[in-house]
C-alpha positions in Angstrom: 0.0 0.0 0.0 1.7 3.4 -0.7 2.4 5.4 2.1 1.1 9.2 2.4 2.1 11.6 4.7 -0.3 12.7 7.0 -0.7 15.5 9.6 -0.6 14.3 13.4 -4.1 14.4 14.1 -5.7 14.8 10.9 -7.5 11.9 12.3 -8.9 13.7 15.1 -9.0 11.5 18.2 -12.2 12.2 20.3 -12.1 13.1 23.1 1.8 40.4 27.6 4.1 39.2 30.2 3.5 39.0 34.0 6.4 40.3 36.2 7.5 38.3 39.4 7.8 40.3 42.7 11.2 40.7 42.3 10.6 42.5 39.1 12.3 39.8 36.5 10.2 39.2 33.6 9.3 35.4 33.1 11.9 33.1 31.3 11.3 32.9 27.6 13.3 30.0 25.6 12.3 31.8 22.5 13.3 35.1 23.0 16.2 34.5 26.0 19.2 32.4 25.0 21.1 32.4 27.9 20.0 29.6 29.8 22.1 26.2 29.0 21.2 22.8 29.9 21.9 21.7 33.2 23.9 18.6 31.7 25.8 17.5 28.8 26.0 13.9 27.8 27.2 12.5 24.4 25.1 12.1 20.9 27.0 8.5 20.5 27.2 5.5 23.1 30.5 4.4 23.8 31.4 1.3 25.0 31.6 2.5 28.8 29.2 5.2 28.8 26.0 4.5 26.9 23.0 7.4 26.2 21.2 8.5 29.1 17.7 8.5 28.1 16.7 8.9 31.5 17.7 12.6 32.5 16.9 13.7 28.8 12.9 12.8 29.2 13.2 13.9 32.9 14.5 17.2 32.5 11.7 17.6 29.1 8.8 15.7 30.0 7.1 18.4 32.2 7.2 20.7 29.9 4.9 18.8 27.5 1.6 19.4 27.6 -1.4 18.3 26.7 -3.9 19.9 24.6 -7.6 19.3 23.9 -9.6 21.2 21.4 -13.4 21.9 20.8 -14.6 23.4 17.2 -18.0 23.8 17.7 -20.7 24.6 15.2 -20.5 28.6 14.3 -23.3 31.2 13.5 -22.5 34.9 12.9 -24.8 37.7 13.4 -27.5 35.1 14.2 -27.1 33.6 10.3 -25.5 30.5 9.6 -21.8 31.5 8.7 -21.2 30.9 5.0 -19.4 28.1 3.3 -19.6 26.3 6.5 -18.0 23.0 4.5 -14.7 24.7 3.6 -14.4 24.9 7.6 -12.8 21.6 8.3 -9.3 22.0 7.8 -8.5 18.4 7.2 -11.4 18.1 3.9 -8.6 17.5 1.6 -5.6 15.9 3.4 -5.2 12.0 4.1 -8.1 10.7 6.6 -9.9 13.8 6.1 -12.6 11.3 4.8 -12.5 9.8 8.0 -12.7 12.6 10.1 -15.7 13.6 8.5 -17.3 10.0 9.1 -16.5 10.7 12.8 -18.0 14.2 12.9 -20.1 15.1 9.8 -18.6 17.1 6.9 -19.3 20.2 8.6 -21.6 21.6 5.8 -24.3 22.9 8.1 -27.1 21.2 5.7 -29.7 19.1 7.0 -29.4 19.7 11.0 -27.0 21.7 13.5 -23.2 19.9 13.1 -22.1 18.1 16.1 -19.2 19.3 18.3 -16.0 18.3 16.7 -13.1 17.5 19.7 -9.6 16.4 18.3 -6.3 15.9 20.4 -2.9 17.1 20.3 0.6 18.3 22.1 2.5 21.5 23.1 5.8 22.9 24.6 5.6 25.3 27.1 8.5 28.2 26.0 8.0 30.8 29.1 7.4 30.3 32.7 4.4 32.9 31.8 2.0 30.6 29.6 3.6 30.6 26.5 3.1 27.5 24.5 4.1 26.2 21.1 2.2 23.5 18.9 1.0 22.8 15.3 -1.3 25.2 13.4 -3.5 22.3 12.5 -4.1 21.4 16.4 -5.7 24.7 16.9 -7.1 25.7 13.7 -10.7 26.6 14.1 -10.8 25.3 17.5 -13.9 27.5 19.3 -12.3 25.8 22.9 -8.6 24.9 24.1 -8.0 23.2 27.2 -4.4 22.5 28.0 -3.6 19.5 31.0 -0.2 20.2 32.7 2.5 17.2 33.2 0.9 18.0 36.9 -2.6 17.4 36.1 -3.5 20.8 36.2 -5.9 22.1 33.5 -5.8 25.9 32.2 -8.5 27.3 29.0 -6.1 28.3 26.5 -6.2 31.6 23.6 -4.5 31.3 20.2 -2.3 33.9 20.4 -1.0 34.2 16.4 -0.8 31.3 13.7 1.5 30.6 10.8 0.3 28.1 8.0 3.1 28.0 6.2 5.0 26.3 8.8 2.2 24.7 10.3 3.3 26.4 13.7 0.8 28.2 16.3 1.6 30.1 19.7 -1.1 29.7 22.6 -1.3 30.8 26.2 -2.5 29.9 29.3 -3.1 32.4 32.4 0.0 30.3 34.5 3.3 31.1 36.3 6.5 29.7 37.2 5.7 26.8 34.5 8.8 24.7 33.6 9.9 26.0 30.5 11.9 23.7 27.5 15.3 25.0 26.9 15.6 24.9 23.1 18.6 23.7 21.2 20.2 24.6 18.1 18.8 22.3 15.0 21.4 23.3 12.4 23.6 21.5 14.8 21.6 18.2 14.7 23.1 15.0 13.2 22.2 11.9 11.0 22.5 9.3 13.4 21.9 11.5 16.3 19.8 9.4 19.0 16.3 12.0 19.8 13.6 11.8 21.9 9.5 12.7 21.1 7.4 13.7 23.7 3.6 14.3 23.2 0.3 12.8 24.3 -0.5 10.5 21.2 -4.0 8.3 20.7 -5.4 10.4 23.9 -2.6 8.3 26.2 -0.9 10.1 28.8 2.2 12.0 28.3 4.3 8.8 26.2 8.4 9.1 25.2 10.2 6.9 22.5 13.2 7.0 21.1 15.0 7.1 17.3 17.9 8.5 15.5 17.7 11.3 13.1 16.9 10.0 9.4 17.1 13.0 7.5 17.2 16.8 6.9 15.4 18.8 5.6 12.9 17.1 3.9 10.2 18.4 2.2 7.0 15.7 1.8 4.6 18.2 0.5 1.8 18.0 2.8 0.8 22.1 3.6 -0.6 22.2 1.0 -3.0 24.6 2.4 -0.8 27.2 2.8 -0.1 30.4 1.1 4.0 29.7 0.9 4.3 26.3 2.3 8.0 26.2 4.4 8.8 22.3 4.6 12.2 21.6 5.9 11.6 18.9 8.0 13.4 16.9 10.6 13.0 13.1 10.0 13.0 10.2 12.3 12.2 6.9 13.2 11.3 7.9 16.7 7.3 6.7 17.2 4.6 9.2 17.5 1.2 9.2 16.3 -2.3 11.3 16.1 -2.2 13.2 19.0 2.2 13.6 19.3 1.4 16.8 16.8 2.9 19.8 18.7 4.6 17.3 20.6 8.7 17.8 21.2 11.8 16.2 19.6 14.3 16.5 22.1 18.5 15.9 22.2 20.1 13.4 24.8 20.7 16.9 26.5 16.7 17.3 27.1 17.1 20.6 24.8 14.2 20.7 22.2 15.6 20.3 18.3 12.2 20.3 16.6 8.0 20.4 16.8 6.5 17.2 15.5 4.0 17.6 13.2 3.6 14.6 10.3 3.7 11.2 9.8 4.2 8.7 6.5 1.7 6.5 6.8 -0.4 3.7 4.7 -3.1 3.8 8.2 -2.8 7.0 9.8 -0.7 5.5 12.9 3.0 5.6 12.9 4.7 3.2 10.4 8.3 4.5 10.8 9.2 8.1 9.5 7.8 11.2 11.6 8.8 14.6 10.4 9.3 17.7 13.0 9.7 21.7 12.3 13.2 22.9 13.1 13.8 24.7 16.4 15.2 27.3 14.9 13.2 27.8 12.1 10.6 27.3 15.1 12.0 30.2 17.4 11.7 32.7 14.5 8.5 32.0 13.5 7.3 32.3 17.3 9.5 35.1 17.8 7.8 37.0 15.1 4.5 36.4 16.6 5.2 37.7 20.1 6.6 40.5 18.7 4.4 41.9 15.7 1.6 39.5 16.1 1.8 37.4 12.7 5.0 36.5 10.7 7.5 38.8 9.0 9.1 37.1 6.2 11.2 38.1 3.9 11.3 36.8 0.1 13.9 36.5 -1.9 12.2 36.2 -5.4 12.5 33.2 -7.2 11.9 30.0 -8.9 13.7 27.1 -7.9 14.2 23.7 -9.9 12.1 20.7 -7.8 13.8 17.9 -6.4 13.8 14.7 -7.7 13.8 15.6 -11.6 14.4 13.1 -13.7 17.3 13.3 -15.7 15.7 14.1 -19.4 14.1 17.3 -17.9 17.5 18.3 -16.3 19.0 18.3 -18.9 15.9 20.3 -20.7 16.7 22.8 -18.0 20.6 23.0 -18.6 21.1 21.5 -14.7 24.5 20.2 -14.3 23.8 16.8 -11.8 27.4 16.7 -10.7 27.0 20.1 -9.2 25.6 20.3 -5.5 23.1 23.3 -5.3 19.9 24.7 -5.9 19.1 25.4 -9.4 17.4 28.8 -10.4 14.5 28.7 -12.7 12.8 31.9 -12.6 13.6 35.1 -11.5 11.2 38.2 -10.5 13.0 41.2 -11.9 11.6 43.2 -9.1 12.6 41.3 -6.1 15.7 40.6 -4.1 17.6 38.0 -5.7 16.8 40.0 -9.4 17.8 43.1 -7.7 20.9 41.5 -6.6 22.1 40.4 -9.9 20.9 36.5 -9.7 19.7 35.5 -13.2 18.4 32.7 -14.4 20.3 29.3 -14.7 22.8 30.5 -11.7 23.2 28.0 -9.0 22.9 29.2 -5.3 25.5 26.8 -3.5 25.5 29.1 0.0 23.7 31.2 1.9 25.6 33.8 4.9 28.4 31.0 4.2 25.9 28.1 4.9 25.6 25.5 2.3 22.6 24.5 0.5 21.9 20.8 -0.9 18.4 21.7 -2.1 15.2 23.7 -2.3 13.7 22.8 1.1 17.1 23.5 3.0 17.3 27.1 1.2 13.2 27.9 2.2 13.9 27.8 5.5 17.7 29.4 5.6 15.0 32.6 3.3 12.3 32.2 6.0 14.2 32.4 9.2 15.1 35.9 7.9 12.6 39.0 7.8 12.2 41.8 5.3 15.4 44.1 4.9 17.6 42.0 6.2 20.7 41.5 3.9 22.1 38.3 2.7 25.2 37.2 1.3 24.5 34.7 -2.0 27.1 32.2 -3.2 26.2 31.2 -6.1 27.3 29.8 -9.9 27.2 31.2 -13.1 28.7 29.2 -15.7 31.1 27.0 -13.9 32.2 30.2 -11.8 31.7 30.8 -8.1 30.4 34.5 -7.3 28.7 36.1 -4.3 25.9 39.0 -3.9 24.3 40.5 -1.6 20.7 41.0 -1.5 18.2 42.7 1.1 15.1 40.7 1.5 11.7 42.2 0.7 8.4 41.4 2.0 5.7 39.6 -0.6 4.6 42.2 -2.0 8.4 43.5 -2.9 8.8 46.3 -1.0 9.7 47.3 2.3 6.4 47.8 4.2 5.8 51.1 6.5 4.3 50.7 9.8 1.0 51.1 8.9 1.4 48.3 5.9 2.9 46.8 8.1 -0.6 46.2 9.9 -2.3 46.0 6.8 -0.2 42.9 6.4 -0.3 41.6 9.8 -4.3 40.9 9.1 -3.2 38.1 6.9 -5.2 38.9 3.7 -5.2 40.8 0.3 -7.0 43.7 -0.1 -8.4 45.7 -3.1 -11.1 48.5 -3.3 -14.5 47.7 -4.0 -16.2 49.2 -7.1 -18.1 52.3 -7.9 -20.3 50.2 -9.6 -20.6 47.3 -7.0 -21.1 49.7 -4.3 -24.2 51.0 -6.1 -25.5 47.8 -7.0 -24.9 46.3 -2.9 -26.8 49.5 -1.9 -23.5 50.6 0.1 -21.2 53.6 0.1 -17.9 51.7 -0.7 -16.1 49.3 1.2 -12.5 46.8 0.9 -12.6 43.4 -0.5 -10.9 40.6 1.1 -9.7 39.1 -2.3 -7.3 36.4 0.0 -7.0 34.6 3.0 -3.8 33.2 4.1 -1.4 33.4 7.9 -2.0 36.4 9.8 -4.4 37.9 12.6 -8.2 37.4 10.2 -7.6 33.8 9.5 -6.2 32.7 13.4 -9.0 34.8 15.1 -11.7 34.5 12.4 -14.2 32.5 10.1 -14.2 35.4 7.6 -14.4 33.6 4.0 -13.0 35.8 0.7 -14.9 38.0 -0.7 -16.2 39.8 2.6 -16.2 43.3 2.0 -15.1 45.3 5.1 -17.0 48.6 5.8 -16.0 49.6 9.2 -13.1 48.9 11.2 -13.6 50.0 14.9 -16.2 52.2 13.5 -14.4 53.8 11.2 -16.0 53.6 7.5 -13.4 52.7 5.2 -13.9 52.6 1.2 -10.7 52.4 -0.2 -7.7 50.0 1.0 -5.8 53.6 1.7 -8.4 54.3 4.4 -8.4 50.8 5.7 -5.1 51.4 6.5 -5.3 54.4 8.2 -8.4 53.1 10.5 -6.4 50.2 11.5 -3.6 52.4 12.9 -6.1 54.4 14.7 -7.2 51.2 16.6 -6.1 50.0 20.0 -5.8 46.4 20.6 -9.5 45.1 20.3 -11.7 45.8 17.7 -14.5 44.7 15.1 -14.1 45.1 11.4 -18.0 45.2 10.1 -19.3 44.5 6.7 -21.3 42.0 4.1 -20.9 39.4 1.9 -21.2 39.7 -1.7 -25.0 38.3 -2.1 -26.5 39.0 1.6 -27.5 42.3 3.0 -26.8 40.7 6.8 -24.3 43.0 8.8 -21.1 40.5 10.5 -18.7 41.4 13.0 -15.4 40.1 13.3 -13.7 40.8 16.6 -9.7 41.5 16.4 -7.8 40.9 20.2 -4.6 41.6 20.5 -3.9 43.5 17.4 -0.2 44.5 17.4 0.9 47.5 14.6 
């Protein structure tokens, strides 16, 4: 049976800081990087000294956590919420079939959908609350219960998403929570023994151990996502629906990834799991304590696939004895064009670190934000040559602070017509043309093609005055408007909104 890779838990199983007194904020792995572990022991078993499993899943274990999610059926402004189908995130992935025969297909048709409940894992990143799992464990969750390693149980808010890394930050209202002290994942190993720690299948907190298979691999499941980052840590450690959000941990207890897929004929595990990087992790998570959604910077171009087979290399001019990434396409406008990179030229390096292939050079481009400058090794014709180029955002420029917020909503904006306007009976408005990562689509059941009227209040009718509203808003608001074919008002409440 050929085996597809599946997200953990795509087969749902049922079931700002605080200060301490002494005026030290709260640890934060992500952010602080000066805490070490407290002991060192060695990747490889000798003969005298073998791997200590035991004080790596001791020092990790408690801060894994549980995490239980409700999505329940959703109505806005008293109407039943459009396109309800399209809201079950798992429709078109492996055992999204399934999950619909556990649950109903969401559709809304024909009675009231039943509550769906699914099961997943996190790691707790700040002594305040602060916890990191998968995107797909949260995603349209309505309820989030997180269980301590201590039993304890705390209701959970989704603090900021990323779909392109299937990443998600939540917090609970805790202190003094043990916090995991994250490694460094470009310094991870074939061969290196790991850990993974999660609650899989609804079990209690489980640990099992593997070696590291491969890096960065890229198996091509997000495909829901805007700008898909797969760079994935393999291994043959166990974990199953449920480990997703889970940790991958070194013989030092220092987390090295997030677990997130599986390759599977079933749905359980049948040997390879793949994790997001920890430090592909800590930037992504970084980014959304800072600014609220992601800032990521593009560098502009096309790059050959892996796994071409030789008669279209050699279509394409790639040289297979050359170790690189082969350039394809090349937007004139962006940051690799800008930078001199043509077509054809082979990037071999990136800031001096080499790069075997596409999904190893998306992440080294996506742990960086816009304007920050890069140094590109790269060849042209048999000849090494470097460049530097400054990153820009997607839209390939530099955004100001207020398109900066503009972006941070996640979405694509354009101006609704003279002629639409008069025909919807309505002044003017903006229409969400696109839905992808950012503050609308974590906090939010807006579909495209909403037309936004209001935000906080403010009438807007041009994307220009949409962004001005939004930097006149304080954290919490409500952007107002209609749908294309109803004349019913919705709300959609903002918390948190960071400029």
């Amino acid at each position: 049976m050929k085996s597809k890779a599946m997200l953990l838990g795509a087969i749902a199983v049922i079931g700002g800081s605080l200060l301490f007194a002494n005026g030290k904020a709260p640890f934060n792995s992500v952010t602080d990087t000066t805490r070490t572990p407290v002991f060192k022991t060695s990747y490889t078993p000798t003969a005298t000294q073998p791997v200590d499993f035991e004080k790596a899943a001791s020092a990790a274990v408690p801060a894994v956590v549980h995490i239980k999610t409700t999505t329940r059926y959703k109505q806005v402004a008293g109407q039943e919420s459009p396109d309800q189908g399209d809201q079950n995130p798992f429709g078109d992935m492996p055992g999204g079939d399934l999950f619909k025969r556990f649950f109903g297909d969401g559709g809304g048709r024909g009675g009231q959908t039943p509550d769906q409940r699914a099961s997943g894992s996190g790691v707790v990143v700040s002594e305040d609350g602060y916890i990191v799992t998968n995107n797909h464990v949260v995603n349209g969750a309505t309820e989030i219960t997180v269980t301590l390693n201590n039993r304890k149980n705390y209701a959970a808010k989704v603090i900021g998403t990323d779909p392109n890394t299937d990443l998600a930050l939540i917090k609970i209202d805790a202190r003094n929570l043990p916090v995991m002290t994250i490694g460094n994942s470009d310094e991870v190993k074939l061969g290196q023994w790991v850990l993974a720690i999660g609650y899989p299948l609804n079990l209690d907190v489980t640990v099992t151990q593997g070696i590291v298979s491969a890096k960065s691999r890229n198996i091509g499941i997000n495909t829901h996502a805007s700008a898909p980052v797969e760079s994935f840590i393999q291994t043959d450690a166990a974990v199953n629906p449920g480990s997703s959000g889970g940790a991958l941990v070194n013989t030092n207890g220092e987390l090295i990834a997030i677990n997130s897929a599986i390759a599977s004929p079933t749905g359980s595990f049948a040997g390879y799991a793949y994790a997001v990087p920890s430090n592909l992790m800590k930037k992504v998570i970084g980014d959304i304590m800072k600014f609220g959604s992601v800032q990521r910077g593009y560098l502009g171009i096309s790059m050959a696939p892996e796994g071409l087979e030789d008669s279209k290399k050699k279509e394409l001019g790639i040289n297979s004895d050359v170790d690189g990434v082969y350039v394809i396409e090349v937007d004139p406008n962006g940051a690799a064009g800008e930078a001199g990179i043509k077509k054809g030229d082979v990037i071999v390096r990136i800031n001096d670190v080499s790069v075997n292939s596409d999904a190893q050079l998306a992440e080294l481009i996506a742990r960086q934000k816009p304007g920050d400058a890069i140094k590109i090794t790269y060849l042209r014709n048999g000849s090494e040559q470097t460049a530097q180029a400054v990153l820009k955002n997607k839209m390939g420029s530099f955004a100001s602070m207020k398109s900066a917020a503009v972006e941070s909503l996640g979405a694509e904006f354009s101006d609704l017509s003279r002629e639409d306007a008069a025909r919807m009976g309505i002044s003017g408005g903006v229409v969400v043309n696109n839905i992808h990562e950012g503050v609308i689509g974590s906090q939010t059941n807006m579909h495209p093609g909403f037309i936004i009227t209001k935000v906080g209040g403010i009438p807007v009718k041009s994307v220009d005055e949409l962004r001005e509203a939004l930097s006149r808003q304080n954290s919490n608001f409500q952007l107002e408007g209609v749908y294309p074919n109803g004349k019913d008002v919705y709300y959609y409440g903002i918390n948190d909104f960071k400029k």
